[in-house]
Every structure is written in structure tokens, then in C-alpha cells.
PyMOL CGO cylinders between C-alpha atoms (Angstrom):
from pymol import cmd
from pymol.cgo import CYLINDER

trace = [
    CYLINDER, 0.00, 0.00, 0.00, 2.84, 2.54, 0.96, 0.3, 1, 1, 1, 1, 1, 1,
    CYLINDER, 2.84, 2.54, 0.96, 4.64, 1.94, -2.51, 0.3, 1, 1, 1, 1, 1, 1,
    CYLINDER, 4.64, 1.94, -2.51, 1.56, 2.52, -4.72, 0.3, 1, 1, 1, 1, 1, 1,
    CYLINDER, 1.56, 2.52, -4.72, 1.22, 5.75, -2.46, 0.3, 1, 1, 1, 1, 1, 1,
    CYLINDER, 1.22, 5.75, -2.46, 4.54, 6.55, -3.28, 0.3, 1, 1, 1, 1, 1, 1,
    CYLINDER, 4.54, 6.55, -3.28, 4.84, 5.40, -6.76, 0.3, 1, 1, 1, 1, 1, 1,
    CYLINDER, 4.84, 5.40, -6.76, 1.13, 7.49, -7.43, 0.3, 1, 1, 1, 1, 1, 1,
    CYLINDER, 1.13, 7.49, -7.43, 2.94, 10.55, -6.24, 0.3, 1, 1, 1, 1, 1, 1,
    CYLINDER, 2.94, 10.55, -6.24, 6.01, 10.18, -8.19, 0.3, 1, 1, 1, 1, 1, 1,
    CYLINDER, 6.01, 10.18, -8.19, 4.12, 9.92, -10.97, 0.3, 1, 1, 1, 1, 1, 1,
    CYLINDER, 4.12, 9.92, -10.97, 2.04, 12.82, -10.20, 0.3, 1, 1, 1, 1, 1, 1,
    CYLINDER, 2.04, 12.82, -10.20, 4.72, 14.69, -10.16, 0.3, 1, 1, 1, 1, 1, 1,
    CYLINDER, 4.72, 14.69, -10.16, 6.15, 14.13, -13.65, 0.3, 1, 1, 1, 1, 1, 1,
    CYLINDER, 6.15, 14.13, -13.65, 2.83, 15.18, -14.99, 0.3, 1, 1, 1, 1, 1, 1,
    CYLINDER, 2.83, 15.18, -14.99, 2.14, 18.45, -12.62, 0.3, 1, 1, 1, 1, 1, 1,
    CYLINDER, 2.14, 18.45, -12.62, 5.83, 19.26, -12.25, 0.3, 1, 1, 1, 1, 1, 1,
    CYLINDER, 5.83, 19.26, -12.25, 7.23, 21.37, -9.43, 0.3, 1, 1, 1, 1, 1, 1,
    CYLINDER, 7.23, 21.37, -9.43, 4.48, 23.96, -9.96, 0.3, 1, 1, 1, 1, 1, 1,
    CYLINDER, 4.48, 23.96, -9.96, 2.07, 22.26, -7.91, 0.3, 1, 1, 1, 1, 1, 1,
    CYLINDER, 2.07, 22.26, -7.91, 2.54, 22.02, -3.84, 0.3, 1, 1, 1, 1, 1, 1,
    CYLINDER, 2.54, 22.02, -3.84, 0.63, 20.92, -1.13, 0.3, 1, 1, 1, 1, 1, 1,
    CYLINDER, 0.63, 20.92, -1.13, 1.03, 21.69, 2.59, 0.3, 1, 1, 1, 1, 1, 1,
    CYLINDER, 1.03, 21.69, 2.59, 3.45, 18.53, 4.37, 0.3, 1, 1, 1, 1, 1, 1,
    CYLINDER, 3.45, 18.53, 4.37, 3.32, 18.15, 6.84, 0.3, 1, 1, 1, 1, 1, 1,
    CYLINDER, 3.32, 18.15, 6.84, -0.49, 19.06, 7.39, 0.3, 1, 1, 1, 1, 1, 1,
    CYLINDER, -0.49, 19.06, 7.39, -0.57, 22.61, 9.64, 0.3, 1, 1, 1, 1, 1, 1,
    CYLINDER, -0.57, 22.61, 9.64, 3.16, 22.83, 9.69, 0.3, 1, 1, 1, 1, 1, 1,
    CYLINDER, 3.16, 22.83, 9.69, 2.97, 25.68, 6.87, 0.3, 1, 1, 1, 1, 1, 1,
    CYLINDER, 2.97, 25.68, 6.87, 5.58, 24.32, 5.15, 0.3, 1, 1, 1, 1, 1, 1,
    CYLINDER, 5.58, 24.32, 5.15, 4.83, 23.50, 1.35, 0.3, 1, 1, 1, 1, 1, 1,
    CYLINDER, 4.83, 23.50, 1.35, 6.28, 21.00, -0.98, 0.3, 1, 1, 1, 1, 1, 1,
    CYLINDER, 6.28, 21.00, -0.98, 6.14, 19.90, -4.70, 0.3, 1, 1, 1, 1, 1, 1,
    CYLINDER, 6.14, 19.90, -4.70, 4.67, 15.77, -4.91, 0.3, 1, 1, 1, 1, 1, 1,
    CYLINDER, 4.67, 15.77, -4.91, 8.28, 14.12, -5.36, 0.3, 1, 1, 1, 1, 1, 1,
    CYLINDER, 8.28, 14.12, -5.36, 9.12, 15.63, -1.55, 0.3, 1, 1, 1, 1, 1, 1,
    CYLINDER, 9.12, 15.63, -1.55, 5.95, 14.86, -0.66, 0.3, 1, 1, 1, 1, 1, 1,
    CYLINDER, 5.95, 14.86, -0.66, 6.90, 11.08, -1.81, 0.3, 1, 1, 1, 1, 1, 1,
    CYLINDER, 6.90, 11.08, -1.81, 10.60, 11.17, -0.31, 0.3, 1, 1, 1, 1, 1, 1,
    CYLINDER, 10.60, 11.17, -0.31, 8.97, 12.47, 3.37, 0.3, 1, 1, 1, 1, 1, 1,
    CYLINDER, 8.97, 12.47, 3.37, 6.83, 9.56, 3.41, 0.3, 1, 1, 1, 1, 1, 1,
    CYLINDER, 6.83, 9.56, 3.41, 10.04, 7.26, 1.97, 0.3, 1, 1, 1, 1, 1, 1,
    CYLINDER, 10.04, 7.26, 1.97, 11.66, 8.56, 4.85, 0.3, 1, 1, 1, 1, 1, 1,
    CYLINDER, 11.66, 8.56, 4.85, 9.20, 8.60, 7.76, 0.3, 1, 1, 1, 1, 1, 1,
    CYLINDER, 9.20, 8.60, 7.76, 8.42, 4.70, 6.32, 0.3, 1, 1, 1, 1, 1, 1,
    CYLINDER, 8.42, 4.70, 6.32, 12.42, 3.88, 6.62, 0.3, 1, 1, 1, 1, 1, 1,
    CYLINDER, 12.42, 3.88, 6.62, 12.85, 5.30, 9.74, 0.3, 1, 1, 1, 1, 1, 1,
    CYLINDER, 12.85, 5.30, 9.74, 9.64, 3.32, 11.70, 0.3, 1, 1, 1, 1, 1, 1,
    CYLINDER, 9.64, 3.32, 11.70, 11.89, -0.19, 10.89, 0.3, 1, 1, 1, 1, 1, 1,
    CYLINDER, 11.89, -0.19, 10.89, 15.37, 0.92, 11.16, 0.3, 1, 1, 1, 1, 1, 1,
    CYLINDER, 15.37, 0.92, 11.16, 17.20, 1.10, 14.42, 0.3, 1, 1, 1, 1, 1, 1,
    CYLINDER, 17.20, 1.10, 14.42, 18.08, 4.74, 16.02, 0.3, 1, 1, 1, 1, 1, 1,
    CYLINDER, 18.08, 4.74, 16.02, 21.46, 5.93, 17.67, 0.3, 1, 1, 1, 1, 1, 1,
    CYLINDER, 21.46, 5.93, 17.67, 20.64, 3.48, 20.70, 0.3, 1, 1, 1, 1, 1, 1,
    CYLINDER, 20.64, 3.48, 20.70, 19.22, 0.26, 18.85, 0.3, 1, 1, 1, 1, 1, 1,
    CYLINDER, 19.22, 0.26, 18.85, 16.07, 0.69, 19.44, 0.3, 1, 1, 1, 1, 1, 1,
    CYLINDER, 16.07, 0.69, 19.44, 13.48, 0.40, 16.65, 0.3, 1, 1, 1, 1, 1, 1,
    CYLINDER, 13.48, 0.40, 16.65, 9.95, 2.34, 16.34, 0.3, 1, 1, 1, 1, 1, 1,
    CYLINDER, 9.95, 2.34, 16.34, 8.06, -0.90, 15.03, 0.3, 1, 1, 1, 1, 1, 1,
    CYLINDER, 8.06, -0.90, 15.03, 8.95, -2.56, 18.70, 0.3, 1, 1, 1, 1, 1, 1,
    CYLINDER, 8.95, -2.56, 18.70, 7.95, 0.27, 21.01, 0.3, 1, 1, 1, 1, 1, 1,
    CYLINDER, 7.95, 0.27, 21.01, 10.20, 0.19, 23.18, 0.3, 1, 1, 1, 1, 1, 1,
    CYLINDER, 10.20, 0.19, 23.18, 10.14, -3.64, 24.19, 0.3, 1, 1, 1, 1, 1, 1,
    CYLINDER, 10.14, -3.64, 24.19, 13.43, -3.83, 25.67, 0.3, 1, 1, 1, 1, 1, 1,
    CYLINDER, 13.43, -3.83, 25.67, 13.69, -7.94, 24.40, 0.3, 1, 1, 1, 1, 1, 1,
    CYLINDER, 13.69, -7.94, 24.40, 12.87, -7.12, 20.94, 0.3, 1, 1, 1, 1, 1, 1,
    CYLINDER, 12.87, -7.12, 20.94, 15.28, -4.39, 21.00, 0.3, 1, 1, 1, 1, 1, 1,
    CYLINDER, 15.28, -4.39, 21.00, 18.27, -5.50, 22.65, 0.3, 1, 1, 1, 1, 1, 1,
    CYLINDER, 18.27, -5.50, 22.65, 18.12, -9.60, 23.13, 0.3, 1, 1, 1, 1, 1, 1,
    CYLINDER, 18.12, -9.60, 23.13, 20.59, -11.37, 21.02, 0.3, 1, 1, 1, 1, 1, 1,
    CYLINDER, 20.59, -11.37, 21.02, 17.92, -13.58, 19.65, 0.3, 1, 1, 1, 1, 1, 1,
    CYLINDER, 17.92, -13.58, 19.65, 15.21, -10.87, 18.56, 0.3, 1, 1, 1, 1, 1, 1,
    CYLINDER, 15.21, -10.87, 18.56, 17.01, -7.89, 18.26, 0.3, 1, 1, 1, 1, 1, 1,
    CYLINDER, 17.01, -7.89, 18.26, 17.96, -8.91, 14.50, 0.3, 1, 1, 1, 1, 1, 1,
    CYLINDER, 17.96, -8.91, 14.50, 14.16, -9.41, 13.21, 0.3, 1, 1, 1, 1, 1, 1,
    CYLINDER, 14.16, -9.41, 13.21, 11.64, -7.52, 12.42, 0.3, 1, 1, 1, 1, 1, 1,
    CYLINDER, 11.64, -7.52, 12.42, 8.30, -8.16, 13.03, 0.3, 1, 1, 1, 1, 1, 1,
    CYLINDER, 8.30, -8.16, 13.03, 5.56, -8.27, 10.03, 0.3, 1, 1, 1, 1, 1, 1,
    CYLINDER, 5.56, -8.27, 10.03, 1.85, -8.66, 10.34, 0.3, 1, 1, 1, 1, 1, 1,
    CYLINDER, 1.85, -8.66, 10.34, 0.23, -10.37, 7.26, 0.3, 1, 1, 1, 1, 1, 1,
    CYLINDER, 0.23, -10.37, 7.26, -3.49, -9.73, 6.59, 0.3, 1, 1, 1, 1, 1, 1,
    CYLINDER, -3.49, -9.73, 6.59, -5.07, -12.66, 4.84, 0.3, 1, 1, 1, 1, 1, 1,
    CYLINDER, -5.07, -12.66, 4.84, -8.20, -11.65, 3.88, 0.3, 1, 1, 1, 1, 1, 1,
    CYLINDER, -8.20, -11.65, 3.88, -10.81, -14.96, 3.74, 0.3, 1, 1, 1, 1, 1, 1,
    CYLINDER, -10.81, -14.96, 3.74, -12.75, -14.95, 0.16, 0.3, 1, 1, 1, 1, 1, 1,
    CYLINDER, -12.75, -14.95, 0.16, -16.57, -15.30, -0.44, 0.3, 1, 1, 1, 1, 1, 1,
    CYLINDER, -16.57, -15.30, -0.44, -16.39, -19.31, -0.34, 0.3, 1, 1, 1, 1, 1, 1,
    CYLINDER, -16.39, -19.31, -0.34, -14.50, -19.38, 2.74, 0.3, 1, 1, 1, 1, 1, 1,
    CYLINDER, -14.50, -19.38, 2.74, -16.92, -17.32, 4.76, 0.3, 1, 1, 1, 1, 1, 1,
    CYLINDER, -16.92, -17.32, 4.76, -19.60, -19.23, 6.58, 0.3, 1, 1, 1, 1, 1, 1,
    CYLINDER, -19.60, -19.23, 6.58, -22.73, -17.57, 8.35, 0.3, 1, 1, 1, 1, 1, 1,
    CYLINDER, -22.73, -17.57, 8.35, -24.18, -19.53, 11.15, 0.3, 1, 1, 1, 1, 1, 1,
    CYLINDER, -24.18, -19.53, 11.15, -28.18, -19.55, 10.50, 0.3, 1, 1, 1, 1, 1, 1,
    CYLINDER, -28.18, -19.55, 10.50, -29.83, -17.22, 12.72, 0.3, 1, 1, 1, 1, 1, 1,
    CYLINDER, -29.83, -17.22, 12.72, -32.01, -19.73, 15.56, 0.3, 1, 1, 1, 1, 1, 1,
    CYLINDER, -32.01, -19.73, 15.56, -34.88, -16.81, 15.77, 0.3, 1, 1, 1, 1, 1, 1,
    CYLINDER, -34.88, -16.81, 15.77, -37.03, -19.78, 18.15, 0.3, 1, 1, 1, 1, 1, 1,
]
cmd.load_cgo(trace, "trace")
């Protein structure tokens, strides 16, 4: 989802140029053409998984054992949606008795 966001506004921007900018962050003030609007969110996205000046990442939270235990500290957790289709969805009857 992030990288068709990105890849939309890239995109954008070769067709509108640097004459059109929005406001990014929202209330900051601060205005920029689509491509920085795609490298903020590029960056913002990076810096979530990667580890700061301590070792700590922003994905963990600050759980100390997925941070700094020799045997977490290395991977990074990923949530997968699976998303059931029409055929695998039962509905219990309704018992209206």
C-alpha cells in the first residue's frame, strides 16, 4: 500500500511538475512539490523499521527484548493480513425460536 502511495505521487509529479505544492506536513505551513511529498513519506516509512542511535526500533515500542536480546534484536516483526474470500466465509443460521 505505501509503494503505490509513493509510486502514485512520483508519478504525479512528472505530470504536474514542481508547480504544484501541497502543505506537508499538514498545519506545519511548510509546502512541498509531490516528489518531496513522496521522499517524506520514503523517509518517515524507513525510519519506523530501522534502528536509532541506541538500537532501538519504532516498530517494537520500546520492548526492551525485541530491542536489545541477542535472539530478537535482529528481526523484524511483520503482520500479514489474509483476507478470507466469499467461499470461505460461513454464516451460522440465525435460531430466531
Amino acid at each position: 500500500m505505501n509503494f503505490l502511495l509513493i509510486e502514485s505521487l512520483q508519478r504525479f509529479h512528472q505530470y504536474y511538475g514542481d508547480e504544484l505544492e501541497v502543505e506537508c506536513p499538514t498545519g506545519s505551513g511548510d509546502y512541498m512539490n509531490l516528489l518531496q511529498v513522496a521522499e517524506e513519506i520514503q523517509h518517515r516509512i524507513i525510519h519506523i523499521f530501522g534502528r536509532d542511535i541506541h538500537g532501538r526500533r519504532a516498530l517494537n515500542g520500546g520492548n526492551q527484548k525485541l530491542d536489545f536480546d541477542p535472539y530478537f534484536r535482529d528481526y523484524v516483526w511483520f503482520y500479514e493480513v489474509r483476507i478470507a474470500t466469499k467461499s470461505e466465509t460461513k454464516h451460522p443460521e440465525s435460531n430466531t425460536t
